[in-house]
ZAVEXNU-185304 format. One record per residue (C-alpha): residue in one letter; residue number from 1; chain; z, x negated, y negated. Coordinates in steps of 0.02 Angstrom, whole numbers, padded with zeros to 5 digits. Layout:
  type  seq  mol      up    east   north
     a  NUM    A       Z       X       Y
...
***
This chain:
  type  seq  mol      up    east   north
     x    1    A  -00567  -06944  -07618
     x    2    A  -00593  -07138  -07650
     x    3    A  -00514  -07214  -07788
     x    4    A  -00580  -07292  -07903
     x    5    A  -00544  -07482  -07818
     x    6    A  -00629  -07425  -07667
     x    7    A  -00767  -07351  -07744
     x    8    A  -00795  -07503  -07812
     x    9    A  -00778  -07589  -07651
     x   10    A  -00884  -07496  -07553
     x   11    A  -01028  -07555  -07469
     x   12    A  -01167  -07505  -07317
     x   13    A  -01128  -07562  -07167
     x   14    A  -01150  -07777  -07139
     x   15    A  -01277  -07870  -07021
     x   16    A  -01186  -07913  -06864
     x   17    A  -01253  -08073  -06862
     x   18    A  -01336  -08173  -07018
     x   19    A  -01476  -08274  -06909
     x   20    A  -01678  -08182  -06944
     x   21    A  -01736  -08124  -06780
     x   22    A  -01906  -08194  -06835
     x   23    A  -01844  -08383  -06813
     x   24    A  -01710  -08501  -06862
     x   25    A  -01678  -08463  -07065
     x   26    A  -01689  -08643  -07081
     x   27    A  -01882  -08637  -07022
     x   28    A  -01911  -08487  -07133
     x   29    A  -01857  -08549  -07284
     x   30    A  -01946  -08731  -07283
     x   31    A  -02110  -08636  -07253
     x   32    A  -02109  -08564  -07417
     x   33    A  -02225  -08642  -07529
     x   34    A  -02131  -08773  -07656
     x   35    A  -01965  -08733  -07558
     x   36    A  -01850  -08884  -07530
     x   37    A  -01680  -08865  -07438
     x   38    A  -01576  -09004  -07531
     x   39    A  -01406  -08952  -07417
     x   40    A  -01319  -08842  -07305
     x   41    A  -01165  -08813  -07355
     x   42    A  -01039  -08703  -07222
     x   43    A  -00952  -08560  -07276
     x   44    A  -00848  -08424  -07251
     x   45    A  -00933  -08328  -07067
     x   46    A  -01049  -08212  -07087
     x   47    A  -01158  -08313  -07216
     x   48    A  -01258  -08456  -07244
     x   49    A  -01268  -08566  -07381
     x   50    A  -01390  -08664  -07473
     x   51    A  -01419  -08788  -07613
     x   52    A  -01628  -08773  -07633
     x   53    A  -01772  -08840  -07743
     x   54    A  -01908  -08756  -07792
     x   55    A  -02062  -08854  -07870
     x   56    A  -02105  -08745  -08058
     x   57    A  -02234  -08790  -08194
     x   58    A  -02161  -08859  -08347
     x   59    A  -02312  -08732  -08424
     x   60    A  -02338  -08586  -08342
     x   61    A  -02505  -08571  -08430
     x   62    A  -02558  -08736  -08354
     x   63    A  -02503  -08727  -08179
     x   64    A  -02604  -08879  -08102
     x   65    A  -02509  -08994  -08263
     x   66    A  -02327  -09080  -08250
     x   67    A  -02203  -08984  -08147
     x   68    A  -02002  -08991  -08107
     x   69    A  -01901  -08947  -07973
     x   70    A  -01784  -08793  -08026
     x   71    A  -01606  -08783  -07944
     x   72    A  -01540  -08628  -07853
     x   73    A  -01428  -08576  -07728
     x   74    A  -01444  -08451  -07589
     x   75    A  -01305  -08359  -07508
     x   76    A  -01390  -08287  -07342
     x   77    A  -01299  -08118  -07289
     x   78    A  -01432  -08045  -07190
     x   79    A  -01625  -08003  -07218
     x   80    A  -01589  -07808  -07179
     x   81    A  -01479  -07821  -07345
     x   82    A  -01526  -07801  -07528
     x   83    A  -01557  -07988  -07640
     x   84    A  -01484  -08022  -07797
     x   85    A  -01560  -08111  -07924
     x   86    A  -01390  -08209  -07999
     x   87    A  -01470  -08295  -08161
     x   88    A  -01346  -08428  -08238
     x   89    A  -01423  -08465  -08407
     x   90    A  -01353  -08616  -08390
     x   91    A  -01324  -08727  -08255
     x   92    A  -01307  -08669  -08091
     x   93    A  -01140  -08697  -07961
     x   94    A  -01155  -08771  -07794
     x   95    A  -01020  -08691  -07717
     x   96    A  -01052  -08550  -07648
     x   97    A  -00980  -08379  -07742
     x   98    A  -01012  -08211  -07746
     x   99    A  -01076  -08089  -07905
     x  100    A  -00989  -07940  -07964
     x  101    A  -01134  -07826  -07881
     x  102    A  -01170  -07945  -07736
     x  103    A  -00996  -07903  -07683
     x  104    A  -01034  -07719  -07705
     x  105    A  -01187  -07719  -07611
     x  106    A  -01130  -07856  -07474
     x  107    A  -01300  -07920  -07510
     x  108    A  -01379  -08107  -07522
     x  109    A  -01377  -08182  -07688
     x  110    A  -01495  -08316  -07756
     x  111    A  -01421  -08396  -07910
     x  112    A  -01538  -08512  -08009
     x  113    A  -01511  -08642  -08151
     x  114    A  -01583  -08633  -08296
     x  115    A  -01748  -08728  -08348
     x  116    A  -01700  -08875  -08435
     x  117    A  -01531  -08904  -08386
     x  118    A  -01502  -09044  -08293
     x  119    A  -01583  -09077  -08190
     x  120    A  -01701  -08946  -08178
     x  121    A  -01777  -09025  -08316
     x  122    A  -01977  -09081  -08320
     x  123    A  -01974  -09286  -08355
     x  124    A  -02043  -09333  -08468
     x  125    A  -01975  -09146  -08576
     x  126    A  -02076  -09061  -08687
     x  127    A  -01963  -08961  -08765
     x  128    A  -02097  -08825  -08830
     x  129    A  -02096  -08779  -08656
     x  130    A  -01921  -08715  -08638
     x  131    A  -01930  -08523  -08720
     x  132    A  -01908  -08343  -08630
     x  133    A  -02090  -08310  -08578
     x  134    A  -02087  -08498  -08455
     x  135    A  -01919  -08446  -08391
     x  136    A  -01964  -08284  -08342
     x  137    A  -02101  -08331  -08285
     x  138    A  -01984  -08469  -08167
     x  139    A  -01872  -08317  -08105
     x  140    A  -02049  -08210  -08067
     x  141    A  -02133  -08366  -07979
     x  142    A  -01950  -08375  -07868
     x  143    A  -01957  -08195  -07826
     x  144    A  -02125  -08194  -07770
     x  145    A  -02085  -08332  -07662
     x  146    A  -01968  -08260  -07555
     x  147    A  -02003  -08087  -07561
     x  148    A  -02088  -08099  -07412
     x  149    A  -01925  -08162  -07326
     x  150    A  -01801  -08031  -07422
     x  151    A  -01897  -07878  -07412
     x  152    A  -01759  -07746  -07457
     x  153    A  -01730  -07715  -07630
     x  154    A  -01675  -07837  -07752
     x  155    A  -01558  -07831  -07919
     x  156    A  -01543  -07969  -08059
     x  157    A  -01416  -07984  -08149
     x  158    A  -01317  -08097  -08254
     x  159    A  -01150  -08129  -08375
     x  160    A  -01179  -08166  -08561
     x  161    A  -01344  -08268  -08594
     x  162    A  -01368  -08263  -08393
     x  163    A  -01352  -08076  -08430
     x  164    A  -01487  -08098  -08577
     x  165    A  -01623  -08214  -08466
     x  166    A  -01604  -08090  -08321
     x  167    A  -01656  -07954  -08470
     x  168    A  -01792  -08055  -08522
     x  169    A  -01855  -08063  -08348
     x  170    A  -01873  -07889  -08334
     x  171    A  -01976  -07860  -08495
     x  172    A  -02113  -07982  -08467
     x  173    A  -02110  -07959  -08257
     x  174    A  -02038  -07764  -08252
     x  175    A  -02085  -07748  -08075
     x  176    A  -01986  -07889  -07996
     x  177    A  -01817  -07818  -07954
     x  178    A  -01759  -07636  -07924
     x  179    A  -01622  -07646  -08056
     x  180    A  -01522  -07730  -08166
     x  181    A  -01345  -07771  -08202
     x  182    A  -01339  -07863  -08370
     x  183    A  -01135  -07890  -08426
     x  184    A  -01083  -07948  -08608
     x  185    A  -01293  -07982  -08641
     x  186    A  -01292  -08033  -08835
     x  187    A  -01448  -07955  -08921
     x  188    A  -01464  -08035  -09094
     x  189    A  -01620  -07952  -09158
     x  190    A  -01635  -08004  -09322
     x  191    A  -01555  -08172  -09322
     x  192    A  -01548  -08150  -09529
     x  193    A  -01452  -07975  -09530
     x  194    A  -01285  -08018  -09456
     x  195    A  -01184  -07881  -09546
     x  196    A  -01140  -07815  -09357
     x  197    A  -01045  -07961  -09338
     x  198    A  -00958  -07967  -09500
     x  199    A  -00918  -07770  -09469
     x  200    A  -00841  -07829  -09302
     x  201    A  -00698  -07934  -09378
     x  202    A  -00654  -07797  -09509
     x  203    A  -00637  -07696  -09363
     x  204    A  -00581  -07757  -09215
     x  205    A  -00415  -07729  -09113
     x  206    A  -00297  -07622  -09155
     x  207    A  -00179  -07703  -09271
     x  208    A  -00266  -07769  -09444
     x  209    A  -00115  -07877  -09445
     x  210    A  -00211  -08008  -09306
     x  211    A  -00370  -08031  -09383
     x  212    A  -00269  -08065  -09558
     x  213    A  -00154  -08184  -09469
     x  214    A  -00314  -08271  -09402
     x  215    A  -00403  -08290  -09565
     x  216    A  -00226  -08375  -09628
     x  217    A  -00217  -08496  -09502
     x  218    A  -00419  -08542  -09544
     x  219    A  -00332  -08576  -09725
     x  220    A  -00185  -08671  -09667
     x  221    A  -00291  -08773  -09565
     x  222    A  -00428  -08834  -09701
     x  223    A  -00283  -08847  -09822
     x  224    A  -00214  -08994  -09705
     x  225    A  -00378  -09041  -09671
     x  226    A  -00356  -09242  -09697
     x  227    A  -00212  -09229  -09582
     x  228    A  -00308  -09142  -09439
     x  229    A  -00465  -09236  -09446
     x  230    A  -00343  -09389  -09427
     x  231    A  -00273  -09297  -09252
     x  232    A  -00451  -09258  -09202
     x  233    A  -00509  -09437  -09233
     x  234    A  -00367  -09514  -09158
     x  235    A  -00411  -09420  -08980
     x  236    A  -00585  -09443  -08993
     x  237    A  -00544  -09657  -08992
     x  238    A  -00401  -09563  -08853
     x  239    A  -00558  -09504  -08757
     x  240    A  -00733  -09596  -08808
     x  241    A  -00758  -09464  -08888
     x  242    A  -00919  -09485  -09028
     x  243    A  -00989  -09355  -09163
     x  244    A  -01160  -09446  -09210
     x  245    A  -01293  -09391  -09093
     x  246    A  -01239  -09208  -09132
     x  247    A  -01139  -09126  -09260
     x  248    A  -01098  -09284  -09373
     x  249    A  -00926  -09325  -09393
     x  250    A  -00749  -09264  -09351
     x  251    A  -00732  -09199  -09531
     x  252    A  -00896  -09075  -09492
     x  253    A  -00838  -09040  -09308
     x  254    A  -00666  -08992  -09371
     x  255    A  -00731  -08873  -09486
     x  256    A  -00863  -08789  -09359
     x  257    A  -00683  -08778  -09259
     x  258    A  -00579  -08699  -09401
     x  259    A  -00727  -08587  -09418
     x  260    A  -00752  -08530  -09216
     x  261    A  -00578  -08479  -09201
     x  262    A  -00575  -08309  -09249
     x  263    A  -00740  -08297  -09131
     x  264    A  -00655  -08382  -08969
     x  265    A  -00506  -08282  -08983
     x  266    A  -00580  -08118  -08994
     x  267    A  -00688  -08184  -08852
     x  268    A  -00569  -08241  -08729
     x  269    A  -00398  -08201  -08774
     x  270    A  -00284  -08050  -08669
     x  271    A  -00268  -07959  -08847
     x  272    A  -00125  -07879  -08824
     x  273    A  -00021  -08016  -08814
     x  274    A  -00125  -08146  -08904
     x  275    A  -00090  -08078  -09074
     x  276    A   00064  -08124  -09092
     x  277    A   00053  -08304  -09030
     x  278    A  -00053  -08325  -09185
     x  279    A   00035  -08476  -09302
     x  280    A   00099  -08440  -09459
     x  281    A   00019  -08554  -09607
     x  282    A   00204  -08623  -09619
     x  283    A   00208  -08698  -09436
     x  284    A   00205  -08877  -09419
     x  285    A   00023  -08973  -09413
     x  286    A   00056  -09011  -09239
     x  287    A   00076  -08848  -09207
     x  288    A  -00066  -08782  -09289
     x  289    A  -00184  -08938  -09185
     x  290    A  -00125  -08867  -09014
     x  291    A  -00155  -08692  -09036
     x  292    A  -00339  -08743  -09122
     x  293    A  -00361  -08854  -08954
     x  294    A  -00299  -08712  -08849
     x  295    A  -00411  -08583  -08909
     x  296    A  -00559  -08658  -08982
     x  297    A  -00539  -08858  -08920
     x  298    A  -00566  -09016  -08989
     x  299    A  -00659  -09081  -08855
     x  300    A  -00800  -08954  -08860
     x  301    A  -00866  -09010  -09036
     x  302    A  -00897  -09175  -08988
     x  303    A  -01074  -09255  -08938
     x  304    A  -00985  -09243  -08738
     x  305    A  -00932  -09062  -08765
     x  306    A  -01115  -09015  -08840
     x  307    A  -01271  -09110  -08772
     x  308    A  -01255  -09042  -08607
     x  309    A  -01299  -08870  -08680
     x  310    A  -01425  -08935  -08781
     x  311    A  -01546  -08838  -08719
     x  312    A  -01453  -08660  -08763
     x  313    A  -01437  -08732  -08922
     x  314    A  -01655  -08747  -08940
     x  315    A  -01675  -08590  -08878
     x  316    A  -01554  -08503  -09001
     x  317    A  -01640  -08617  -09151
     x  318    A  -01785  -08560  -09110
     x  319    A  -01794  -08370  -09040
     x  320    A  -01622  -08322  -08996
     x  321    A  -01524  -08303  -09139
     x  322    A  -01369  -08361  -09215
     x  323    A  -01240  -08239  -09260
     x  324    A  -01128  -08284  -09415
     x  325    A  -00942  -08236  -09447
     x  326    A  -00858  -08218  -09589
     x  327    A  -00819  -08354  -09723
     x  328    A  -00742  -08273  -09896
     x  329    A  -00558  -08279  -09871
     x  330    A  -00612  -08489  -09872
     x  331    A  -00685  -08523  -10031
     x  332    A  -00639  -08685  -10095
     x  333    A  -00597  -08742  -09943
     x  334    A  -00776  -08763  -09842
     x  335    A  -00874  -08920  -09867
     x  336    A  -01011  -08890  -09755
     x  337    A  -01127  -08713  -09808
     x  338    A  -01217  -08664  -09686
     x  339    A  -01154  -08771  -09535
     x  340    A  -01111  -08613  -09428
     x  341    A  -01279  -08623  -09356
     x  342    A  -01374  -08666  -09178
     x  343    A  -01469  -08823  -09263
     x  344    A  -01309  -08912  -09312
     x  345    A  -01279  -08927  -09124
     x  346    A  -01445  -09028  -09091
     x  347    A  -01487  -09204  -09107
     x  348    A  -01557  -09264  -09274
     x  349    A  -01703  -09339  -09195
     x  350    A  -01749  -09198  -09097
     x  351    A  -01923  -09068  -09146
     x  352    A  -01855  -08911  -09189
     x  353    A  -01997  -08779  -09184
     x  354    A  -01997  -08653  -09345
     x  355    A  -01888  -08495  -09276
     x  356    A  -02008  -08354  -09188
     x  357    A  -01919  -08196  -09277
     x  358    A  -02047  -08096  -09167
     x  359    A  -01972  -08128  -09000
     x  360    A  -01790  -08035  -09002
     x  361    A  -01867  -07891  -09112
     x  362    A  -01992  -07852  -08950
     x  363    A  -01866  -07891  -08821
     x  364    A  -01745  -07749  -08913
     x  365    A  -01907  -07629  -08920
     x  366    A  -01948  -07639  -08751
     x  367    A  -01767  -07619  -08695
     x  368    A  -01748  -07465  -08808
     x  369    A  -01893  -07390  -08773
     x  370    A  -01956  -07430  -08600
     x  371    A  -01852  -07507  -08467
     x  372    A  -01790  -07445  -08313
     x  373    A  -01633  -07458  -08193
     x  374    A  -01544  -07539  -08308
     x  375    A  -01361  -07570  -08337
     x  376    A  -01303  -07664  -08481
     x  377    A  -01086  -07690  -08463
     x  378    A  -01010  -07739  -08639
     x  379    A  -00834  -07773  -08688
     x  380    A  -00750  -07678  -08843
     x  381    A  -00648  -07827  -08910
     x  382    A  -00813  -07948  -08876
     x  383    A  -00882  -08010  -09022
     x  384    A  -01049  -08077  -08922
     x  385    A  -01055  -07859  -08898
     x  386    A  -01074  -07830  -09111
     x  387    A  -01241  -07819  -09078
     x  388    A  -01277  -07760  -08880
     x  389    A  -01433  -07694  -08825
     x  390    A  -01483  -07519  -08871
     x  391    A  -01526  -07395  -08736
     x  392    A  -01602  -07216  -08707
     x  393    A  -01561  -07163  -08532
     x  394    A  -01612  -06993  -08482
     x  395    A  -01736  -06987  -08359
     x  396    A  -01754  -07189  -08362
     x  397    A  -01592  -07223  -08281
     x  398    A  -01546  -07351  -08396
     x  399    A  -01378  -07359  -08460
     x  400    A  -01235  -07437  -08552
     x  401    A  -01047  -07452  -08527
     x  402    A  -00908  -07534  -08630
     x  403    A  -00747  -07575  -08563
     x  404    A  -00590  -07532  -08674
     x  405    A  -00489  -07669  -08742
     x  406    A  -00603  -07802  -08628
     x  407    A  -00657  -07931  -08709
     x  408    A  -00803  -08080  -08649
     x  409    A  -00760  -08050  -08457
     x  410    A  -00793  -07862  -08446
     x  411    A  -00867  -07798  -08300
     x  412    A  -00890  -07657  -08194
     x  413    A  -00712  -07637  -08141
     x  414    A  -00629  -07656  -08303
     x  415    A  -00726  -07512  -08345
     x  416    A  -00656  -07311  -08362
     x  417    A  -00649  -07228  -08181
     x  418    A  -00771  -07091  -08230
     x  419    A  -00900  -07247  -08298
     x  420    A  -00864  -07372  -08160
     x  421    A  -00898  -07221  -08051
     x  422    A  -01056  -07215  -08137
     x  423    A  -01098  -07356  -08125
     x  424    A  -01063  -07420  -07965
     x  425    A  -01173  -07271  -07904
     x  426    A  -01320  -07328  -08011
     x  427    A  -01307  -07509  -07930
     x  428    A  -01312  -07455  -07748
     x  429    A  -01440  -07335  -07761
     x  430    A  -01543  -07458  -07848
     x  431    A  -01498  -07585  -07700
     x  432    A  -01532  -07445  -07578
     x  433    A  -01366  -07461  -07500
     x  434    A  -01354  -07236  -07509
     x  435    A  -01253  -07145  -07621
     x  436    A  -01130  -07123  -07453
     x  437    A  -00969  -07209  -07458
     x  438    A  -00983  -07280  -07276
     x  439    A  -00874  -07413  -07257
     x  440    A  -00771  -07544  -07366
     x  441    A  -00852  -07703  -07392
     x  442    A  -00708  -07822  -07360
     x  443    A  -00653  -07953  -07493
     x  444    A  -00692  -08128  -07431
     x  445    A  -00559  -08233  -07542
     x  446    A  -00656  -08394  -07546
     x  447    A  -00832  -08338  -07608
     x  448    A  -00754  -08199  -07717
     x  449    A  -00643  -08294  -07803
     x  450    A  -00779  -08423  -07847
     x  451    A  -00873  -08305  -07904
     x  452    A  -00746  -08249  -08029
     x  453    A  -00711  -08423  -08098
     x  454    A  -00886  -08454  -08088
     x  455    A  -00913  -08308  -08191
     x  456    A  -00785  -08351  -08332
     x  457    A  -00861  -08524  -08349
     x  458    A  -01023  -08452  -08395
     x  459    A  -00963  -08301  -08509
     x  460    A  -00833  -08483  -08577
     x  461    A  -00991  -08542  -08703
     x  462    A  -01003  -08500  -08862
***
């Protein structure tokens, strides 16, 4: 018998040679309707990279209006092997990298960026076209495209709000892919009910002790507020760093920091050993300032750290959700209520549609009650996981998994043997690699690593 490593490893049988019989891949791909090859980029033999374009309306209900050329990246393995769908979320990486399940089914693996990150942005932006319905709709247009070049099966998939736009995807455009692999996919249905999260950080770990010694260093850290706000104002003039455009001042952004710690510690931290780095409220300010940097960091809250994600930022304002942690152990000590919000990331001069409370509500429904081939990969110490989609497998083959003690980075191989069994099995008979373990897929450093540090960038925001 396998174990569980291998299983995970294991893969059908790779093309001999990654060239189409039909014609130099090259050819094929700039035939595709609104196709561009931007660069060819070599890379580890056996594949074939690309950096591509591809020409979207800015309003999928008006496709002859304004359009914009979305970002992606292909990763060519061989047209007799399965297609993933890797959807960042955010921006998307140039170098080339391999997925979690495009390394378990040796497949090719299309990665796209995001509509309106830069630059797949329309110019001039109208902003009330960035929400889930025009992305998917961007992902739906994209597989169409090519599906006449990639004509085995395809998987989407996707870490953290990647995870959550390759989800979306699937509701409005079920049909697209064979399956999907959604890891650490926040589902925030009623962005007003947050008592999930709040539950979380009562709960969480194993030691009470952590989560107390977290909520005293919040105290100790607004106590010597004045002296902290002078640290953080003396690196932003350090690093032209500015607080105007977004949250408003070093005072604010200091606070929203005090306030995310609990949240990016839980998130990224290896637990075990993280709770007991925690300062005490006695340490010195310059302690306290290093570990704040090193686990939430001063750099993120400024107007450099923030606008480039402005537009997860709109999309949470307005249908995604905010979640909320937990503020009574700081009475007295906030100035700011209700700062710990998506809207006090955005520009003040920037038209914030009223929140649709519709949209997660029917996203969750159709999850719960109707999709297929799904796999949704959570970690138990992730606080993004309080509230993870809900699912009813049975004959639907749709499934979740949560990986002990993982926190923001969980995936399939952190899981259990008997679930990672599981689910590895789900993935490549979705990707119609067999249920047969034939032969090991081998690890190819250089696109595997990527893909892991790609991987933790994306899962990084918060």
């Amino acid at each position: 018998m396998l174990t569980a490593t291998a299983l995970l490893l294991t893969a059908a049988p790779a093309s001999a040679d990654p060239e189409p019989a039909g014609g130099d891949l090259t050819d094929r791909l700039e035939a595709v309707p609104g196709l561009r090859i931007i660069e060819e980029i070599d890379t580890e033999p056996g594949f074939r990279y690309f950096v591509l374009g591809f020409q979207q309306p800015a309003d999928h209900d008006d496709p002859d209006g304004q359009s914009f050329e979305q970002r992606l990246t292909l990763l060519h393995r061989g047209f007799d092997r399965p297609t993933v769908l890797h959807t960042s979320g955010y921006n998307v990486s140039v170098g080339a990298f391999r997925s979690e399940p495009t390394r378990i089914l040796d497949g090719n693996q299309i990665s796209t960026e995001q509509r309106f990150f830069e630059p797949s942005r329309p110019d001039p932006a109208d902003w009330d076209d960035l929400d889930i319905r025009q992305a998917a709709a961007d992902h739906h247009r994209l597989v169409e495209a090519l599906d006449g070049l990639y004509a085995q099966e395809w998987i989407s998939t996707g870490a953290s709000k990647g995870g959550m736009t390759s989800v979306y995807h699937r509701r409005f455009y079920p049909g697209d892919v064979d399956g999907t692999v959604a890891y650490v996919a926040p589902n925030d249905v009623l962005d007003h009910e947050d008592h999930a999260y709040r539950k979380f950080f009562r709960t969480v770990g194993d030691d009470p002790q952590c989560q107390q010694d977290l909520e005293a260093l919040q105290r100790a850290a607004l106590e010597r507020r004045g002296e902290l706000v002078d640290h953080y104002t003396d690196l932003a003039e350090q690093n032209d760093w500015t607080f105007d455009r977004t949250i408003g001042s070093a005072d604010k952004a200091l606070e929203m920091l005090v306030l995310d710690t609990p949240w990016a510690f839980w998130q990224y931290q290896p637990h075990a050993e993280a709770c007991g780095e925690v300062p005490s409220p006695e340490a010195s300010t310059e302690d306290l300032a290093a570990y704040l940097d090193e686990v939430a960091g001063f750099g993120f809250y400024t107007d450099q750290g923030t606008l480039p994600y402005t537009p997860y930022y709109f999309q949470a304002a307005t249908q995604l959700g905010t979640p909320s942690v937990p503020t009574g152990h700081l009475d007295g000590l906030l100035r700011y209520p209700g700062l710990f919000q998506a809207r006090s990331y955005l520009p003040d001069d920037m038209d914030v549609p009223r929140f649709d409370r519709w949209a997660m509500p029917d996203i969750d429904h159709w999850v719960t009650h109707r999709s297929e081939r799904m796999l949704f990969v959570d970690g138990e110490y992730d606080p993004w996981g309080a509230e993870h989609f809900r699912v009813r497998g049975g004959k639907r083959d749709t499934m979740r998994f949560v990986a002990p003690a993982a926190n923001h980075g969980a995936d399939i191989t952190a899981l259990t043997d008997e679930d990672r069994s599981k689910a590895t099995a789900a993935l490549r008979r979705w990707g119609g690699v067999g249920d047969e373990l034939a032969t090991m897929a081998d690890r190819i450093p250089e696109l595997d690593d990527a893909g892991e540090r790609r991987e933790r960038i994306e899962r990084g925001f918060r």
